[in-house]
N, C-alpha and C positions, 0 to 999 in steps of 0.2 A: 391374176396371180403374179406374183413379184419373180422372177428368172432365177434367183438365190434360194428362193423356197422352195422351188418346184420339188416332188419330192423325187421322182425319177434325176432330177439332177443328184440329189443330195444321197439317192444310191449311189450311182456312179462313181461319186466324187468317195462316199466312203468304201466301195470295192475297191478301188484306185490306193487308199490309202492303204488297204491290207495287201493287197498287192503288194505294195512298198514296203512293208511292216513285215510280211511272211519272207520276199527275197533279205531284205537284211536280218532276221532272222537265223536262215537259214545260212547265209555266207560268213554269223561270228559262231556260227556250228561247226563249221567246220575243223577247226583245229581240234575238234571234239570234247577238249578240257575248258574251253570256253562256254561249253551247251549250257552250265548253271548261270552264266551271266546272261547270257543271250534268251534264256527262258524267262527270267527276272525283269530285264529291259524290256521284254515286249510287254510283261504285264502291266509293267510298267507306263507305258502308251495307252496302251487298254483301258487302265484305271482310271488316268490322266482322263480321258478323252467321255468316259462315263460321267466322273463329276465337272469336268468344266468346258464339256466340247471338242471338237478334231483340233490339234494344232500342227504344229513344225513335224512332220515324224522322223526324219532323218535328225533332226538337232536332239527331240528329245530322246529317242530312241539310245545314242550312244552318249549323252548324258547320264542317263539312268545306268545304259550300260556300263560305263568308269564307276560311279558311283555304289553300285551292287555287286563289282569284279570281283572283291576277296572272298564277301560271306557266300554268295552264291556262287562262286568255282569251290571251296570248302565243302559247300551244300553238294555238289553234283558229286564232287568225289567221293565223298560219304557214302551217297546214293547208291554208285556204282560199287563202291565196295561192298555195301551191306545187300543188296542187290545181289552182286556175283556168288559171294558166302551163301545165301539163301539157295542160290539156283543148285552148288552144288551139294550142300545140306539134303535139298530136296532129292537128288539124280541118286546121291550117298542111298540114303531108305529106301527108295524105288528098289533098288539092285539087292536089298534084304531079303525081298519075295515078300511074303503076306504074314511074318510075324508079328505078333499082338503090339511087341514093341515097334516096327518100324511103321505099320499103321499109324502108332500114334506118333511118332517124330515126325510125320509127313504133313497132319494133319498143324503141327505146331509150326514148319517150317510156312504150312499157308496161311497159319494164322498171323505170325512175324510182318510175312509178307505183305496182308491184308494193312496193317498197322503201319509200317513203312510206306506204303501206296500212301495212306489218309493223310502220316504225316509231310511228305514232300510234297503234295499234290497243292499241300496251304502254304508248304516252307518259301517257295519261292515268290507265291502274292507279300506274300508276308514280308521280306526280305525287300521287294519291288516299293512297298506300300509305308512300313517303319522305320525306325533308326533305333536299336540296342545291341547289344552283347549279341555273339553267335547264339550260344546256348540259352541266351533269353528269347531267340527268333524261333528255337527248335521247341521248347515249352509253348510257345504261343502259336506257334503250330499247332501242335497237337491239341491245345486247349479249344482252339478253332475249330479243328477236324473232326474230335469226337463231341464236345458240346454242341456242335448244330451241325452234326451228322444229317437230320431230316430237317428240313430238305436238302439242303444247302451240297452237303457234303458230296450224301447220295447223288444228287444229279449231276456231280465235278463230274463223279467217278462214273457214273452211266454215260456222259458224252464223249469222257476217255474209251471208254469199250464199246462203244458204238461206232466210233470216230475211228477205231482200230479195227474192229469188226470189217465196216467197208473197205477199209484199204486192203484190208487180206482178203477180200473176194471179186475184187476189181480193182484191174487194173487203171482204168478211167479214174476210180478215186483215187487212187496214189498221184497219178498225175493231177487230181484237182487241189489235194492237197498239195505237192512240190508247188502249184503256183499261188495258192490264197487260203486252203485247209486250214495249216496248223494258225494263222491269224486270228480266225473265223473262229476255231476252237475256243482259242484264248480268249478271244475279245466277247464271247456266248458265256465262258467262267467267269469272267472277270467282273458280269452284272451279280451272278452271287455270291460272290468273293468280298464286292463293294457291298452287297446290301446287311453283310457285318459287319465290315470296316468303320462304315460308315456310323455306327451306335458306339464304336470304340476309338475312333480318333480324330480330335477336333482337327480340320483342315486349315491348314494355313492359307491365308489371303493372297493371290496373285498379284508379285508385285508389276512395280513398271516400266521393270525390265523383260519379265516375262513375256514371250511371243502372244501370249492368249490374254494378257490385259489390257488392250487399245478395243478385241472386240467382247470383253465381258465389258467392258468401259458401257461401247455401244447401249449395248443388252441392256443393263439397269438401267439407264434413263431411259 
C-alpha cells in the first residue's frame, strides 16, 4: 500500500486540517460581526475540498473570507436582528398568560423562526458557493431550504440540534467542539448542501494558478 493512501494517514491529515479550519474559524469569530464571514469562508473550504480534494486551508480559507466579507456580515446582521426581534416577540406573548390570542402569536413567532433557521442555514452555503445580488442570495436560499427540505434540509437542521443538544449536556463536547466540532459540523452539511449545488452550478475548471491544479493535473492522467 502506497504511504499517501494509507487511509489512517489520510484521517489524520484531514482531522489536522479541521483543526486548522475550526481555530481559524473561531478567531474571525471573534470580533463577533465578522461570524457571517467566517461561517461563509469555512464552507467555503468545505465545499472546495468535496468537489476537488483537501488544499491550502489557511490561503483558501481568507480568500473566500475577503471575498464573501460584505454579503455575509449583511447576512449575520440580519440574522441577529430578526433573531433578536423573534426572541423578544416570543418572551412579549409568554408574559400574556394563556390567552387564545397570545397562544397563537407564540405559535407564529416559532413559526417565523422555524423559516429564518431554513433560510440562513442555506444563506451562508449559498453566499460561500455563488456570486449575485444580496437579495438574489436570500431568495435562493430559501428556494433551497424549503424545495429539498427532505432530506437535505431536514438533516442540516437535525446535526444543528444535535450538535447543540451535546454541547448543552457535556461539557467534553463544548470542549470537543472549541477544538474541531463546529469544522466537522460544517464539513458533515457541506456534502448536502453540495449534492444540490452541484445539479445547480456548473463548476469552473481549476486554473494553473490554483494550489489544487498541479495535483488534479496528477489525478487525470
Amino acid at each position: 500500500m502506497i504511504y499517501g493512501d494509507n487511509v489512517v494517514v489520510k484521517f489524520f491529515n484531514k482531522a489536522t486540517d479541521l483543526m486548522v479550519l475550526n481555530l481559524l474559524f473561531l478567531l474571525c469569530c471573534l470580533p463577533v460581526v465578522t461570524a457571517g464571514a467566517s461561517i461563509s469562508a469555512m464552507y467555503a473550504v468545505n465545499l472546495r475540498s468535496i468537489r476537488y480534494g483537501d488544499g491550502y486551508i489557511v490561503k483558501n480559507f481568507f480568500k473566500a473570507f475577503k471575498q464573501s466579507f460584505v454579503q455575509a456580515t449583511i447576512a449575520w446582521i440580519l440574522f441577529c436582528l430578526c433573531a433578536f426581534v423573534l426572541f423578544l416577540d416570543y418572551r412579549f406573548w409568554m408574559q400574556m398568560g394563556d390567552a387564545g390570542i397570545a397562544k397563537y402569536m407564540q405559535v407564529m413567532s416559532l413559526v417565523f423562526a422555524f423559516i429564518l433557521g431554513v433560510v440562513f442555514l442555506w444563506l451562508f452555503p449559498v453566499i460561500a458557493k455563488m456570486k449575485d445580488s444580496f437579495w438574489r442570495q436570500v431568495k435562493n436560499a430559501a428556494a433551497f431550504g424549503f424545495g429539498f427540505f427532505l432530506p437535505y434540509t431536514a438533516v442540516c437542521l437535525g446535526l444543528v440540534l444535535v450538535a447543540g443538544f451535546a454541547v448543552y449536556r457535556s461539557f467534553a463536547m463544548m470542549l470537543i467542539f472549541l477544538l474541531i466540532g463546529f469544522a466537522v459540523l460544517n464539513y458533515m452539511q457541506s456534502f448536502f448542501f453540495y449534492k444540490v449545488f452541484a445539479g445547480f452550478i456548473k463548476e469552473e475548471p481549476v486554473g494553473e494558478d490554483d494550489p489544487l491544479y498541479s495535483e488534479r493535473a496528477v489525478k487525470e492522467k
